[in-house]
ROBALUM-537127 format. One line per field, with one value per residue (C-alpha): x, y, z. Coordinates in steps of 0.1 Angstrom, whole numbers, plus 5000, padded with zeros to 4 digits. Each point is the difference from the previous one (the first is absolute). Example, Ala and Ser with C-alpha at 12.3 -4.5 7.8 and 13.67 -1.06 7.14 Angstrom:
<vexbas>
px: [5123; 5014]
py: [4955; 5034]
pz: [5078; 4993]
</vexbas>
This chain:
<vexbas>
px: [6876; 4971; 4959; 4970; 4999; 5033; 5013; 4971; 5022; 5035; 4990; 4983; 5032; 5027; 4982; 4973; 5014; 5024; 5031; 5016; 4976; 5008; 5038; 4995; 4978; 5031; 5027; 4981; 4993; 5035; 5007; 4984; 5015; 5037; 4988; 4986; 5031; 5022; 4982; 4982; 5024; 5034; 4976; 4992; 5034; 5013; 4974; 5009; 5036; 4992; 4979; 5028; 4994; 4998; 5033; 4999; 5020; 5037; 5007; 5034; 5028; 5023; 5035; 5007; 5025; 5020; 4998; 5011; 5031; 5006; 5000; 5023; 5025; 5000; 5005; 5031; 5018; 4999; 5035; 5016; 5025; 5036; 5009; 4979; 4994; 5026; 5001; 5004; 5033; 5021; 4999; 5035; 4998; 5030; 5022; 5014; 5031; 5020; 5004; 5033; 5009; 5015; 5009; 5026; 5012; 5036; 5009; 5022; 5038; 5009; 5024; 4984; 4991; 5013; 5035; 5015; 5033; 5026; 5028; 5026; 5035; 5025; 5035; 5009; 5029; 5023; 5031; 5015; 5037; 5001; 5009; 4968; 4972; 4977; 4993; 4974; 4973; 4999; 4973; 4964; 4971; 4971; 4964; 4971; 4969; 4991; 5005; 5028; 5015; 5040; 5009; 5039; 5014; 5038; 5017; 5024; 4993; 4986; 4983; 5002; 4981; 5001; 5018; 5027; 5006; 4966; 4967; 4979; 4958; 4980; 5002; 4962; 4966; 4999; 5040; 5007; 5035; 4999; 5030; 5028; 5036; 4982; 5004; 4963; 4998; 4966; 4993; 4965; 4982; 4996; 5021; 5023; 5002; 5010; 5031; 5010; 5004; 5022; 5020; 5004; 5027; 5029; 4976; 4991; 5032; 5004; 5015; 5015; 4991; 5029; 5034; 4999; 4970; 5022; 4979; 4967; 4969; 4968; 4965; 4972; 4971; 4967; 4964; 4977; 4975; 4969; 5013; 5032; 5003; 5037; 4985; 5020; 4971; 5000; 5032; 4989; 4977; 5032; 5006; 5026; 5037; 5035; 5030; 5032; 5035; 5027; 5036; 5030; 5023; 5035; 5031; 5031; 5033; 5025; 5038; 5004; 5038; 5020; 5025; 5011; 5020; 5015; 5015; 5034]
py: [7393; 5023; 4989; 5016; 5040; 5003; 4975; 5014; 5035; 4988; 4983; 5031; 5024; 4972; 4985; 5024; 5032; 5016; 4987; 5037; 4996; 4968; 5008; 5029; 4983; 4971; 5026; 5015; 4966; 4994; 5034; 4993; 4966; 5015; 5029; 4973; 4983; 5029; 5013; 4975; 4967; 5018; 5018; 4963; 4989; 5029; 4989; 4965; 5007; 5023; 4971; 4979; 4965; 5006; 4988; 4979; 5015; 4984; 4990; 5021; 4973; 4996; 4990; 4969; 4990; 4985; 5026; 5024; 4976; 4997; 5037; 5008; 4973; 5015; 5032; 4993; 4977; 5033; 5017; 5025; 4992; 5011; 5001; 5025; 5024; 5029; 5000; 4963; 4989; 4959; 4982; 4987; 4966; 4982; 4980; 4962; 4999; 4975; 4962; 4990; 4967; 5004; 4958; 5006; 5033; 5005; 5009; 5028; 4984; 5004; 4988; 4974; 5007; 4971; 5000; 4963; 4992; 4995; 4974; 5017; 4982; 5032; 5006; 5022; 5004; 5011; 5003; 5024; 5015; 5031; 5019; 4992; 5024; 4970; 4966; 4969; 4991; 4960; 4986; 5000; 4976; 5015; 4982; 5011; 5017; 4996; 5038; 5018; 5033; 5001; 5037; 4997; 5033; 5010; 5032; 5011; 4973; 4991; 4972; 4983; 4970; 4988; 5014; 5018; 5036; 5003; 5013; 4969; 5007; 4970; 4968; 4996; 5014; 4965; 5008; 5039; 5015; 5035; 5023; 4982; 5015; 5021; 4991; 4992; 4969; 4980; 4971; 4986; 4967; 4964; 4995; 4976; 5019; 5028; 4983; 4985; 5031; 5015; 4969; 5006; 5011; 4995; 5013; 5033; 5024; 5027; 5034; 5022; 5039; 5004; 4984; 4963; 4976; 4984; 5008; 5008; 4982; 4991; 4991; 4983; 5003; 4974; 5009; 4979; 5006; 4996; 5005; 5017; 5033; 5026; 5030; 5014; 4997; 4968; 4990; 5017; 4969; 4979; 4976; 4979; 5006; 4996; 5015; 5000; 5012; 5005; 4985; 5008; 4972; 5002; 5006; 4998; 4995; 4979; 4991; 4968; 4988; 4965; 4984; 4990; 4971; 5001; 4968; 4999]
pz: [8152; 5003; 5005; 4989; 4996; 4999; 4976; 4971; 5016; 4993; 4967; 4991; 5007; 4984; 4971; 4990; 4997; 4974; 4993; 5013; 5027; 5014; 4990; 5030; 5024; 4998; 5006; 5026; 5017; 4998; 5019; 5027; 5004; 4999; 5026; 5020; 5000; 5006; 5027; 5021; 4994; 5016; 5027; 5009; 4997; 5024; 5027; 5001; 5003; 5028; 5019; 5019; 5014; 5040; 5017; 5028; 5031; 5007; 5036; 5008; 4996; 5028; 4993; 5014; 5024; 4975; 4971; 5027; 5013; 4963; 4991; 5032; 4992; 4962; 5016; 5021; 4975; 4977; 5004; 4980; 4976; 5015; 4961; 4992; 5028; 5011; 5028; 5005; 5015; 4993; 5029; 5007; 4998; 5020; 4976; 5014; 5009; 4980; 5018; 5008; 5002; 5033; 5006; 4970; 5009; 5017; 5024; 5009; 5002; 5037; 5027; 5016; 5037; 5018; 4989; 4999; 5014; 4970; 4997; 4989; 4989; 4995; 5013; 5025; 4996; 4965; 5002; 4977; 4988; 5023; 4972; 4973; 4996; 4987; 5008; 4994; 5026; 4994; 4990; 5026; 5003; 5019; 5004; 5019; 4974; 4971; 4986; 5018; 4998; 5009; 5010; 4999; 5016; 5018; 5008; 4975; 4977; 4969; 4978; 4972; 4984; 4964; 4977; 5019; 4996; 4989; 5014; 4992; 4994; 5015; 4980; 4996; 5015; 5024; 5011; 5012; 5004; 5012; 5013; 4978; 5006; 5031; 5034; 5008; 4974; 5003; 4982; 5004; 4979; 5008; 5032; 4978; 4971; 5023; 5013; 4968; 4983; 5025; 4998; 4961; 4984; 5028; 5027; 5015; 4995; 5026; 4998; 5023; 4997; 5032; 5000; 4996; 5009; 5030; 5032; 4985; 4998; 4980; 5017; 4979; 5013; 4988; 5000; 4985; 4979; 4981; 4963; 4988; 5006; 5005; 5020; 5028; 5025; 5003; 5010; 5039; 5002; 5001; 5035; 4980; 4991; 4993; 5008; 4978; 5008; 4985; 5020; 4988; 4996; 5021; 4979; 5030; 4986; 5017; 4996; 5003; 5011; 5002; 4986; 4957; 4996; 4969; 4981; 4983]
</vexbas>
């Protein structure tokens, strides 16, 4: 550790001396080492943390034209939340409408506008006791569409289908009676239906309101249609008809004259 002068020095002060002696030139050796630590070591430490490795100089970064396409395109998809602000409004938003199958749907029941021609097989002519208030129409056949309406009408007159006396309702949704015991009867369904239900039942009775039913008259009027239907309307779209009247029959009474033979 130490040559010459100074080791026969050191050996001198650490072996050859007192025990107290070399006891205090230890302790103060050992003094001096602690102040040196205390006092020099953090002093060196201080100064090396103040020394900072030069830093090289950055060249200023310019955004690229894709970070700056990037960071608009971030910036305009950002939208406030219509939740969550105040002031924020619902857009309406237009609801569908609902489909309709409009190949299935019917149509609205109409008279047809070309009105056929009927063939209508209906007396003319009734002849009638001067004196009733009622009588029969015999029995029709008319043909010329499939639906028909039948507006039966007369002045001073009424009539009656089915059971008589009665107002009758219609028979079913596909064959419509309307105006029963009235004098604006309609009967409207299946042209053949139609006629055999004023047939039924001994016919179409007729009433007088007036005196007796001698020298008045029923019309029926057709219109055809496009599914059954009763309403008043519809009976103006009529070019087809009957007329009805009633004769009275003749009742002359005569004297007749000749001669009895009688036998003995």
């Amino acid at each position: 550790m130490f040559s010459g002068p100074l080791r026969d020095r050191y050996e001198d002060l650490m072996h050859r001396q007192s025990r107290a002696m070399r006891m205090a030139i230890r302790l103060g050796f050992l003094a001096m080492i602690g102040l040196f630590l205390s006092t020099v070591v953090p002093t060196m430490a201080q100064d090396g943390a103040q020394v900072e490795p030069p830093m090289e100089t950055a060249a200023p970064v310019t955004p690229s034209d894709s970070a700056t396409a990037t960071s608009d395109s971030n910036t305009a998809t950002v939208t406030p939340d219509a939740s969550t602000s105040p002031s924020a409004e619902p857009t309406p938003v237009a609801l569908p409408s609902p489909l309709t199958d409009t190949s299935t749907a019917p149509d609205a029941v109409h008279a047809l506008k070309v009105q056929p021609e009927y063939l209508a097989r209906v007396a003319g002519d009734v002849s009638v006791d001067p004196r009733a208030v009622s009588s029969f129409i015999p029995d029709i056949a008319v043909t010329g569409s499939k639906y028909s309406l039948f507006c039966i009408s007369g002045d001073n007159l009424r009539f009656d289908i089915l059971t008589k006396r009665v107002p009758n309702p219609s028979p079913s949704e596909e064959l419509l009676v309307a105006g029963d015991l009235s004098g604006t009867l309609r009967v409207s369904g299946l042209t053949s239906q139609v006629s055999a239900l004023i047939n039924s039942q001994n016919g179409m009775m007729a009433y007088s309101t007036q005196g007796g039913v001698a020298g008045k008259s029923l019309y029926i009027r057709y219109v055809a249609m496009s599914a059954a239907a009763v309403d008043l309307d519809f009976c103006g779209a009529s070019k087809s008809g009957s007329l009805v009247t009633f004769r009275a029959l003749g009742l002359d009474i005569s004297n007749a004259r000749g001669k009895v033979t009688l036998k003995h």
